[in-house]
N, C-alpha and C positions, 0 to 999 in steps of 0.2 A: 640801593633802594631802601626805603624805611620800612616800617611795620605796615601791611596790610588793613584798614580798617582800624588806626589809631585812633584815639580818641583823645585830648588834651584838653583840662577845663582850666579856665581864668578867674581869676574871682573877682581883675580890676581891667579895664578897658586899656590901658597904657601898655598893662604885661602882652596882652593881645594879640595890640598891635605892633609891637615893638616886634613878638614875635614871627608873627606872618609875613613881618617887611626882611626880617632874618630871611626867613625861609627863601621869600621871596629873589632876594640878593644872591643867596646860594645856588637854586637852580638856574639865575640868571648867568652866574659866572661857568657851571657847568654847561651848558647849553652853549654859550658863546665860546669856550675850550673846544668842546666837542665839533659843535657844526658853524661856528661862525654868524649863528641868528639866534633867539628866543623866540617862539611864538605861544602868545599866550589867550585864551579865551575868557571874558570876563562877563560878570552876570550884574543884573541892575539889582536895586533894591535898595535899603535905606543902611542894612548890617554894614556892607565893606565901603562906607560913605568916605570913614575915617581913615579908613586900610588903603583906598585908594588915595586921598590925600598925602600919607606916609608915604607914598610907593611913588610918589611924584618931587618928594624932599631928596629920593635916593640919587647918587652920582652914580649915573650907571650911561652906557656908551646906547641911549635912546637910540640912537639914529640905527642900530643891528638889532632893533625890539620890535617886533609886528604883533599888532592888535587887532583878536578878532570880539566879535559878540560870541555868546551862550546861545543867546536867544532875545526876542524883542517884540514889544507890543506892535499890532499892524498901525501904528499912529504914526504922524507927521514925526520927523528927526528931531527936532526944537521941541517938542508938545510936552506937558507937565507929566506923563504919565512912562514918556519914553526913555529905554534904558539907556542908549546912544547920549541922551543928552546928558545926567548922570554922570557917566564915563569922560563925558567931555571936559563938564565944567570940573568936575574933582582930579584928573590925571592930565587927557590931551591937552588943553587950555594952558593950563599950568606949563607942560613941559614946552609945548607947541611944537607939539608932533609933527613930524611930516606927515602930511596928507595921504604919501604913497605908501604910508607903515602901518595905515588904518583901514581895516576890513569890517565894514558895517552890512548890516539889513538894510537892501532898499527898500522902505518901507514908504516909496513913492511907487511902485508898481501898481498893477489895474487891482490886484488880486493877492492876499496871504499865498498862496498856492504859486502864484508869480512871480514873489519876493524870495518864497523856501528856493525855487529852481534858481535861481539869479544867484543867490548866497550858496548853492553848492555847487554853480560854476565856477564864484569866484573863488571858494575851499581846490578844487579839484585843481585851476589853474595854477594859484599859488604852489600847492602842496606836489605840484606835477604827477598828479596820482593817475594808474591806470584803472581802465572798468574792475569794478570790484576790491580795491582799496581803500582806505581810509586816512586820512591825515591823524599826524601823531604829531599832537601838539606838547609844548615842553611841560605847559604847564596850565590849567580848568581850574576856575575860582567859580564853586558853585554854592546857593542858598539851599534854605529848607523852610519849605512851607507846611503851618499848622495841619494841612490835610496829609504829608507827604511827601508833596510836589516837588521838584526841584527842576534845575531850569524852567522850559514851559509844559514840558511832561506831567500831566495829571492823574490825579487816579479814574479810571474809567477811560482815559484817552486811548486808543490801539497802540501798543507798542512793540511792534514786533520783531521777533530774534535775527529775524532772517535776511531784514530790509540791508539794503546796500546803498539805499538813501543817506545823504549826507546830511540833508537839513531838510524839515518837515513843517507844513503849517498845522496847527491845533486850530477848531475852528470851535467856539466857546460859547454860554448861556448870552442872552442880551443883556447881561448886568454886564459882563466883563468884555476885556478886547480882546480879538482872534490874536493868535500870535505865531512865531516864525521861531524854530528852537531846532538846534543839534539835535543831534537823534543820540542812542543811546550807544548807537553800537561807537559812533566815533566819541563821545566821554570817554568809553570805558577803555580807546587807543590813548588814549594819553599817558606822558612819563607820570603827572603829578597831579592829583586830584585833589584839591582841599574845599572841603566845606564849612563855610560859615556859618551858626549857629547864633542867634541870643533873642532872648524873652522867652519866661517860665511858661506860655502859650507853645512853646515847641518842643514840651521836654514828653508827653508822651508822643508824639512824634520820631523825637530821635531816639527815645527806649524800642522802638518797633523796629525803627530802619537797623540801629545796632546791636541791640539786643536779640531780638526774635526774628532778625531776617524779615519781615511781611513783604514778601515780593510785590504783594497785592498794593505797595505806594512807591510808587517810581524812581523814590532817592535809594530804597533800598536793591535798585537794580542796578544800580551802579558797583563795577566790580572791577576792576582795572585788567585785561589780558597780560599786562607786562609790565607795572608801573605801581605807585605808592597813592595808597589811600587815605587821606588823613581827615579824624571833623576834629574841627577848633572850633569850642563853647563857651561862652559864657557861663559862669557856674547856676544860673539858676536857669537854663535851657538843659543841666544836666542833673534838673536833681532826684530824675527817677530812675536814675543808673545805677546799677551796682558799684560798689565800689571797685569791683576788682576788672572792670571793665574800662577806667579811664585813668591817664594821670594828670596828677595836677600842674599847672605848667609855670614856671618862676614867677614871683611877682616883679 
């Protein structure tokens, strides 16, 4: 396992992603050594656009790689705001995934609260977990939002310790859309956690989660029970870090 809560800054988009498609490959070959599948969770957003295009270039044995969501807007699958589609058109599309190697949010249910139960049936099934278990995914590509945020965990959302919930729906102000998001306790079961970071809008953000621990924003409750924490930055999403808090990572 690697350092706990690394931090790596970039200062050029190429070194980036070159490096997370690395990364990427490596736990991929460990994973298929060990158990003969990858499963990996993946978050929408516009940061890992480029990362998932690389990670679609990779020669890798697709057909032993299962794709879940992080989390997802309660919107239509095809809809301009949904993460599902995202994923599609920059990875699935491209590889042309098997259909039975993609674990999404129905996010055609009646209900958010419909959709979270539906997606922690299909976690529970795949992962053949018993009551009170967690799937242990190989590997969580998650964001970080200006407030905090990461997957759809907000600040101010209940997030608590104790829940044996798998997937949870957030239910949100009328500006935004309810959404359907892993819970915290199964993130923090994962081998490999890495966070994507970029735009100088997130650097006192990640100086909080990194630096000062503020439990009080939900990226910084993320903590792995048994597994490798890594954020990868852009260097101007990291410029309020100390220095002896991150390295810099090849160009």
């Amino acid at each position: 396992m690697g350092d706990v809560g690394k931090v790596i800054v970039f200062d050029d988009k190429a070194g980036l992603v070159s490096f997370v498609t690395r990364k990427w490959q490596g736990i991929c070959a460990e994973s298929l050594d060990k158990r003969g599948c990858m499963t990996a969770a993946l978050s929408g957003g516009n940061t890992p656009v480029d990362i998932y295009r690389a990670f679609a270039q990779c020669d890798l044995p697709w057909e032993n790689i299962r794709i879940f969501q992080v989390d997802e807007r309660f919107v239509p699958k095809d809809g301009r705001d949904s993460n599902y589609r995202m994923i599609r058109e920059t990875l699935l599309d491209p590889l042309s995934m098997p259909k039975e190697n993609i674990h999404v949010v129905d996010t055609s249910k009646p209900s958010p609260d419909d959709a979270a139960k539906a997606y922690e049936q299909e976690l529970a099934g795949f992962f053949r977990l018993q009551p009170g278990e967690f799937p242990r995914f190989d590997i969580i590509m998650l964001g970080l939002g200006e407030d905090g945020h990461t997957a759809s965990l907000f600040p101010g959302s209940p997030l608590p310790d104790d829940t044996n919930h798998l997937a949870q729906a957030v239910m949100l102000d009328s500006e935004r859309h309810d959404r359907i998001t892993l819970t915290v306790q199964v993130i923090n079961h994962a081998r490999h956690i890495i966070f994507l970071i970029q735009g100088a809008h997130k650097a006192l953000a990640l100086k909080k989660v990194v630096e000062e621990k503020d439990t009080t924003l939900p990226a910084a409750r993320i903590n792995p029970v048994d597994g490798e924490l890594l954020f990868v930055a852009y260097s101007e999403a990291a410029d309020l870090l100390t220095e002896n808090t991150y390295t810099r990572g090849e160009p």
